[in-house]
C-alpha positions as CSV (number, residue, x, y, z in Angstrom):
1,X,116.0,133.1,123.7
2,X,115.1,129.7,122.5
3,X,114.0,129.6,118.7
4,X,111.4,127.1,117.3
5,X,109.9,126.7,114.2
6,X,106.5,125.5,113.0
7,X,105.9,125.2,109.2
8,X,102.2,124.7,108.1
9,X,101.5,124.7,104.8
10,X,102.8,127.3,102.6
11,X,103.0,129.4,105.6
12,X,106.3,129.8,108.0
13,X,105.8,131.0,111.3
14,X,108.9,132.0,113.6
15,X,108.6,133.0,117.6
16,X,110.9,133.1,120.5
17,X,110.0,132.4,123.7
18,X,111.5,133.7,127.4
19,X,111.1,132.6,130.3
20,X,107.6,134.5,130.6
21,X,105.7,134.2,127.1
22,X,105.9,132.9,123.4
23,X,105.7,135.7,121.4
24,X,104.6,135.4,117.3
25,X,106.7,137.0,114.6
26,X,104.7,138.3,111.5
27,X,104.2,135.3,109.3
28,X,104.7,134.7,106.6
29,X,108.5,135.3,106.1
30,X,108.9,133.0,103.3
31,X,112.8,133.9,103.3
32,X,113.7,133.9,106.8
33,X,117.0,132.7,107.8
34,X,117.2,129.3,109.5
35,X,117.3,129.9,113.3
36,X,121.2,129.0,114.6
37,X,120.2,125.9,116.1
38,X,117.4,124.0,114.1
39,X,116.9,121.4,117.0
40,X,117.1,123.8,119.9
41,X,118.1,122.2,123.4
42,X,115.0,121.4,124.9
43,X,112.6,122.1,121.7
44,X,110.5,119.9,119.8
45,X,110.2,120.9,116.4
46,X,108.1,119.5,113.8
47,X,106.3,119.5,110.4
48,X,102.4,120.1,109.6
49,X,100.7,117.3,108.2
50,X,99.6,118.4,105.3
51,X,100.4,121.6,103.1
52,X,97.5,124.7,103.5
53,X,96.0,122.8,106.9
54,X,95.5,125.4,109.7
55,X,96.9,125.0,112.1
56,X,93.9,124.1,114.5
57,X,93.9,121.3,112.5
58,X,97.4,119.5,113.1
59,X,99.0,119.3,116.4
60,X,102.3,119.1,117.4
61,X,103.9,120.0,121.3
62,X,106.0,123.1,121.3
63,X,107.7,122.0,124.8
64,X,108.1,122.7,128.1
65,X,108.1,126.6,128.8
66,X,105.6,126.1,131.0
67,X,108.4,125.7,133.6
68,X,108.7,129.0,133.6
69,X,105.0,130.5,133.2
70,X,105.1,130.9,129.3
71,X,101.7,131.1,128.3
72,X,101.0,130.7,123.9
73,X,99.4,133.3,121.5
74,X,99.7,131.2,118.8
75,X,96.4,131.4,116.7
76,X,94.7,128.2,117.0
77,X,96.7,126.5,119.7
78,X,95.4,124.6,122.8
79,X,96.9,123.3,125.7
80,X,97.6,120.0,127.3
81,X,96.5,119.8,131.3
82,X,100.1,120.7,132.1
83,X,100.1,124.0,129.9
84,X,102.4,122.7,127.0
85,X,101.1,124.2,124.0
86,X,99.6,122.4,121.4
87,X,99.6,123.9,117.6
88,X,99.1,121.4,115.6
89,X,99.4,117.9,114.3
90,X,101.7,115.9,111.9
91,X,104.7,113.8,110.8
92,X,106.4,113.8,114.2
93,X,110.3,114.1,113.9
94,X,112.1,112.2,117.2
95,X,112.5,115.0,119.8
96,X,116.7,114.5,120.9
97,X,116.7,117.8,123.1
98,X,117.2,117.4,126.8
99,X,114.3,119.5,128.8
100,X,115.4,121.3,131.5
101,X,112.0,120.8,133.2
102,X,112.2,117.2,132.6
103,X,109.2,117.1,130.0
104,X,111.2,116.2,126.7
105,X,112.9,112.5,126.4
106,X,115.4,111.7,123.6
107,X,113.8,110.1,120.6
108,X,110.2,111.0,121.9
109,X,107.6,111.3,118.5
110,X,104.8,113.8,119.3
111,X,102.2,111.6,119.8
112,X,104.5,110.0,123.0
113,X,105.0,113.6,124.3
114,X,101.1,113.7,124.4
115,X,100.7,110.9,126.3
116,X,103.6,111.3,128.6
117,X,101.7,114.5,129.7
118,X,98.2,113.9,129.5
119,X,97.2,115.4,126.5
120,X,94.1,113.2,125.4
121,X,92.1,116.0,124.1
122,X,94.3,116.9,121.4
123,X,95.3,112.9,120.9
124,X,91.5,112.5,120.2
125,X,91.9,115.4,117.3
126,X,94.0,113.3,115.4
127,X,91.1,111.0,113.7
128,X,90.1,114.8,112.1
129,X,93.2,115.6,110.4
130,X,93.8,115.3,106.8
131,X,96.7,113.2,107.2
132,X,94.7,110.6,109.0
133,X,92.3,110.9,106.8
134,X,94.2,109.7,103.7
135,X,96.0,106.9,106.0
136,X,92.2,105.8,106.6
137,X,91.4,106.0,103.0
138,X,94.7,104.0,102.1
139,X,95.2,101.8,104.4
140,X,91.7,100.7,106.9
141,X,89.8,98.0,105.2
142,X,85.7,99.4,105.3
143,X,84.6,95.9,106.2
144,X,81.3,96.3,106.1
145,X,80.9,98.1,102.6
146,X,83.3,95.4,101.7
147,X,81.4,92.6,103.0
148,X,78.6,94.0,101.0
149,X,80.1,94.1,97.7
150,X,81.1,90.8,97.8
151,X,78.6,88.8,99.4
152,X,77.8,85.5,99.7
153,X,75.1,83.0,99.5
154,X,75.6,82.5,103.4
155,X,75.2,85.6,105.6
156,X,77.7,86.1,108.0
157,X,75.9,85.2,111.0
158,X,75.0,81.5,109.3
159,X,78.4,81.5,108.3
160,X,79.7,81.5,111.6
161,X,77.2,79.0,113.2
162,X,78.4,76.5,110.8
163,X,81.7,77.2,111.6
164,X,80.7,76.4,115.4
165,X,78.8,73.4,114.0
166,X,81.5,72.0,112.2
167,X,84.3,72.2,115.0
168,X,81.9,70.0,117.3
169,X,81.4,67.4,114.9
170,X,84.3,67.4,112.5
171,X,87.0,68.8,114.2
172,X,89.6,66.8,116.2
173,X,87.8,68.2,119.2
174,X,84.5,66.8,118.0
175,X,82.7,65.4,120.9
176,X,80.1,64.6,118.2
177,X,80.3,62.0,115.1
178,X,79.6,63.9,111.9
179,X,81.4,61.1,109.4
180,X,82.2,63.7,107.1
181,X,79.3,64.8,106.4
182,X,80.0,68.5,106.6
183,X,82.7,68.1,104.3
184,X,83.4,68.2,100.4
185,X,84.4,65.6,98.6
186,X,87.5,67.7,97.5
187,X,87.8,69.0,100.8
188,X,91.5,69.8,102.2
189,X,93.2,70.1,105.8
190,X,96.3,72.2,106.2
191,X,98.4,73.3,108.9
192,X,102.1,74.9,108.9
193,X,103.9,71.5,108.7
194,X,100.6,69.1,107.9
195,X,99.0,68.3,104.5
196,X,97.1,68.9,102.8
197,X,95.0,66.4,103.1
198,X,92.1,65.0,101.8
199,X,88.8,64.0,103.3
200,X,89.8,60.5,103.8
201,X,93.6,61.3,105.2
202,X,92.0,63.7,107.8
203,X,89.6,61.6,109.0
204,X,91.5,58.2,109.0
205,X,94.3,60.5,111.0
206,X,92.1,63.0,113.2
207,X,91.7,60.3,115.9
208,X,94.9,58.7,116.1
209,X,96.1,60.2,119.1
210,X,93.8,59.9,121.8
211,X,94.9,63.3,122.9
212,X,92.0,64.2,125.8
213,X,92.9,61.1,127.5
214,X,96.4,62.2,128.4
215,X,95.2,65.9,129.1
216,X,91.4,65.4,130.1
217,X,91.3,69.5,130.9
218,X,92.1,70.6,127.9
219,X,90.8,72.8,125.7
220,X,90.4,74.5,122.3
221,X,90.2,77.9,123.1
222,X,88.4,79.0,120.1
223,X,87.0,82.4,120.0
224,X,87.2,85.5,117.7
225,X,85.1,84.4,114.5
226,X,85.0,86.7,111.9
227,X,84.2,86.4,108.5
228,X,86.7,87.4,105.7
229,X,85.3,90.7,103.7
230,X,88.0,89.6,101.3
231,X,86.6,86.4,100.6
232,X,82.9,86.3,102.3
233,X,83.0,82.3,102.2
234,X,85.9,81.8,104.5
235,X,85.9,82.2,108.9
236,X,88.5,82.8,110.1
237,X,88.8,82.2,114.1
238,X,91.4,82.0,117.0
239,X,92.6,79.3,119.4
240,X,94.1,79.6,122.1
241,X,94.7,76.3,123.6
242,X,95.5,74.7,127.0
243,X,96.0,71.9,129.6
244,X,97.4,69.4,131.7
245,X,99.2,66.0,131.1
246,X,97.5,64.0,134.5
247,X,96.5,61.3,132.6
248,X,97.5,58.1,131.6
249,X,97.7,57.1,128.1
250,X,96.6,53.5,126.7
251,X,100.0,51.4,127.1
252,X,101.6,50.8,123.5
253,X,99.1,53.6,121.8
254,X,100.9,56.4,120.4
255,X,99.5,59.1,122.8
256,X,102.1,56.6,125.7
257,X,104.6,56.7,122.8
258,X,104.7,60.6,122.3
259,X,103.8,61.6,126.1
260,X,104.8,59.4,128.2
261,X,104.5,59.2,131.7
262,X,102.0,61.5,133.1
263,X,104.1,64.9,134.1
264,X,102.0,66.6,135.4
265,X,102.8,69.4,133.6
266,X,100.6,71.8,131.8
267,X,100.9,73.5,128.2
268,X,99.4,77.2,127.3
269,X,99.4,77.5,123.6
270,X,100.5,81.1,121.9
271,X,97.1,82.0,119.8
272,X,97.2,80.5,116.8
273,X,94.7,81.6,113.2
274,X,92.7,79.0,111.9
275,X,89.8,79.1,109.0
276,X,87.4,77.1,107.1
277,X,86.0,78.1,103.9
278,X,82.7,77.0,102.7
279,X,80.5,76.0,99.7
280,X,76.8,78.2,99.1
281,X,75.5,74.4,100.0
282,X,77.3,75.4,104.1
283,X,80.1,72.6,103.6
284,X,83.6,72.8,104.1
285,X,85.6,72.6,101.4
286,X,88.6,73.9,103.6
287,X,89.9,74.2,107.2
288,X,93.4,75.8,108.2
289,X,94.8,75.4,111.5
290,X,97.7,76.5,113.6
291,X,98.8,79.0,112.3
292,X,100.6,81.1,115.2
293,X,100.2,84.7,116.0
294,X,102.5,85.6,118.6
295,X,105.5,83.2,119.5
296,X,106.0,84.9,122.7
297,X,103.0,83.9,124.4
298,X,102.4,80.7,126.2
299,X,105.0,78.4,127.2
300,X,105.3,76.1,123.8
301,X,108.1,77.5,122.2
302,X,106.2,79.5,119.9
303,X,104.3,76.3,118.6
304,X,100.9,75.4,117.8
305,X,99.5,71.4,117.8
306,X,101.0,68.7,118.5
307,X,104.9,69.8,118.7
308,X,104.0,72.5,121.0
309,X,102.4,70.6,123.0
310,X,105.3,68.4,123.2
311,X,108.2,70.8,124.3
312,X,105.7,72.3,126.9
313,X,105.8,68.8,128.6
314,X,109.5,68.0,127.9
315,X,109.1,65.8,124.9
316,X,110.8,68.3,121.9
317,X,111.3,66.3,118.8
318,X,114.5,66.0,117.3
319,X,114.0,67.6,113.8
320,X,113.5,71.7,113.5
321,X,110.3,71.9,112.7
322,X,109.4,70.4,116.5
323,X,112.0,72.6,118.2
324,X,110.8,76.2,119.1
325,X,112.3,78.6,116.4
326,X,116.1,80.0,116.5
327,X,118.4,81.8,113.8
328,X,119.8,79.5,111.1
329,X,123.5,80.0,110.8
330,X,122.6,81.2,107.2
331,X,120.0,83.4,108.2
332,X,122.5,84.7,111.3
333,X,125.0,85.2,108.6
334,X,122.9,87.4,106.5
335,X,122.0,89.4,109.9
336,X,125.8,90.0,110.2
337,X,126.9,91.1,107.0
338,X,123.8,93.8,107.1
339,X,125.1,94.9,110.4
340,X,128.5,94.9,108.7
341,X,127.2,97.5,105.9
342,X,125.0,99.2,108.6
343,X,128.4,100.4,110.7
344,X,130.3,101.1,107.4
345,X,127.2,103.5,106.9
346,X,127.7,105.3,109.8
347,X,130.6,106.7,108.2
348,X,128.7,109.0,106.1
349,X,126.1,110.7,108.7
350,X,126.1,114.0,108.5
351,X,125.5,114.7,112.6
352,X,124.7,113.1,115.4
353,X,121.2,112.8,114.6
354,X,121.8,111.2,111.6
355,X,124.3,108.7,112.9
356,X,121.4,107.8,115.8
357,X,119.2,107.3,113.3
358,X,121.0,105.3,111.8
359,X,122.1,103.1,114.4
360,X,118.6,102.7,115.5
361,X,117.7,101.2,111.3
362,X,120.4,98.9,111.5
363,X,119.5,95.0,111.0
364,X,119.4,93.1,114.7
365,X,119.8,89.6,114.8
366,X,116.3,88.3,116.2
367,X,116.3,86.1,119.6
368,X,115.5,83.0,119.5
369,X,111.9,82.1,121.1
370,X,113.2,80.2,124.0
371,X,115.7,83.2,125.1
372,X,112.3,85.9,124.7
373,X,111.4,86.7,128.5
């Protein structure tokens, strides 16, 4: 016999399966005795979401009997397409059995086991349960109703075509002269490692470099604009940049200073947040840029602008904030001591699940963009 336990609610329900069916006990037993083995080879046991939920409304995988033929009479259960019954949902606990039919992996959660083995109907359940109900309420921004309680004098959709409007005239990418117009007198320009800077700075400096001269393929990338329901005067949008170094700079500009020779080579920026936040009057009284969203991507070294642009074509500066990003001895110090406590705390698991668990929380010391594959 192999024992598993579901718990919904104030209820308790015990069965036993062999090899030909699951049979239910008379629930509830509210002081039955634990079963010998709470985390039965090959059995996935879990917790209901919430207390008093039915159990048609949680779902959780009771394993793999189906190797054998067991069919479920569980009230309220379904079934995946391979037969694995499905009771209910919840707070997944790791499965660390070893299935004899192969269906269980160590560490599985039950939403994995559910996708391992097809089980999209009771996957698309989930969104119905009380548990993700109150992670909705909690945690998943309305946009809309937000939008709406804090609007603006600008809808969204002028919002954005500003945005649009600004980038072709304003922006470094401008292939049209606005002077400034578009911006505030108190406007500011900021980046990771630039600025601010004022309306003067940013234009006096936006030009310096002829950049699309050295990279005449190039582009922005921009895409994604949104407006911000938390502040209804701000877009925010995503580039994604790219190109090639085939051409040649103006001899003693600082384009031939910081490039080079043409390389040849070509850069592909990670994607990278940028914003500009506006006046009622539809001027910028802000714009953001380079902010990056995922180092691993593109071939920069996890950088946006100009320094990423530079180690893609061989050109790294010698200072840290041009070099793609690795561990500072202090912070790689910090990582060891927490490892240091982490094994001490092995010391006091309870089991072998505990330990693994334990193992799997401890600090690791992050890899350094250039070594991420």
């Amino acid at each position: 016999l192999k024992q598993f336990r579901v718990a919904f609610g104030p209820q308790t329900l015990w069965a036993c399966a062999t090899r030909a069916e699951l049979l239910p006990m008379a629930p509830p037993i509210a002081a039955a005795p634990p079963p010998p083995r709470p985390l039965c080879r090959g059995t996935l046991v879990v917790a209901a979401a919430a207390a008093g939920a039915a159990a048609s409304a949680v779902v959780a995988v009771q394993r793999c009997f189906t190797s054998a033929g067991a069919t479920s009479s569980l009230p309220g259960a379904a079934r995946d397409r391979t037969g694995v019954a499905v009771v209910g949902m919840g707070a997944p606990r790791p499965c660390r059995g070893a299935c004899n039919a192969g269906l269980c992996r160590p560490s599985r959660t039950v939403a994995q086991h559910l996708r391992a083995r097809g089980g999209e109907e009771a996957e698309a359940d989930v969104e119905s349960t009380p548990a993700y109900q109150e992670f909705a309420r909690r945690h998943l921004v309305d946009e809309h109703s937000l939008l709406s309680e804090r609007s603006f004098q600008l809808p969204p959709e002028e919002l954005i075509k500003l945005a649009k409007r600004f980038l072709a005239t304003e922006a470094p990418e401008a292939t049209i002269d606005g002077g400034g117009a578009m911006m505030t007198e108190d406007f500011r320009f900021v980046g990771p490692v630039i600025g601010p800077l004022d309306k003067e700075e940013f234009i006096a400096t936006k030009d310096t470099v002829d950049f699309f001269r050295s990279f005449p393929d190039a582009t922005a990338g921009f895409h994604h604009f949104r407006v911000d329901p938390f502040d209804p005067a701000r877009v925010w949008f995503t580039a994604r940049a790219s190109g090639t170094h085939t051409g040649e700079a103006v001899p003693g500009s600082d384009a031939a200073l910081l490039f080079g020779e043409v390389s040849g080579k070509r850069f592909t920026s990670p994607p990278q947040a940028c914003s500009l936040r506006f006046t009622p009057e539809g001027k910028v009284k802000q714009f953001t840029i380079g902010y990056v969203m995922d180092r691993c991507i593109g071939n920069t070294g996890g950088m946006g602008g100009f320094f990423g642009v530079l180690h893609a074509v061989g050109k790294t500066l010698p200072f840290e904030e041009g070099k793609s990003w690795a561990p500072s001895w202090g912070y790689a110090l910090y990582v060891e001591v927490g490892r240091l406590f982490g094994r001490l705390r092995l010391f006091t698991a309870k089991d072998e699940a505990e330990r693994y668990r334990l193992e799997k929380a401890m600090i690791k010391m992050p890899a350094a963009t250039d070594d991420i594959e």
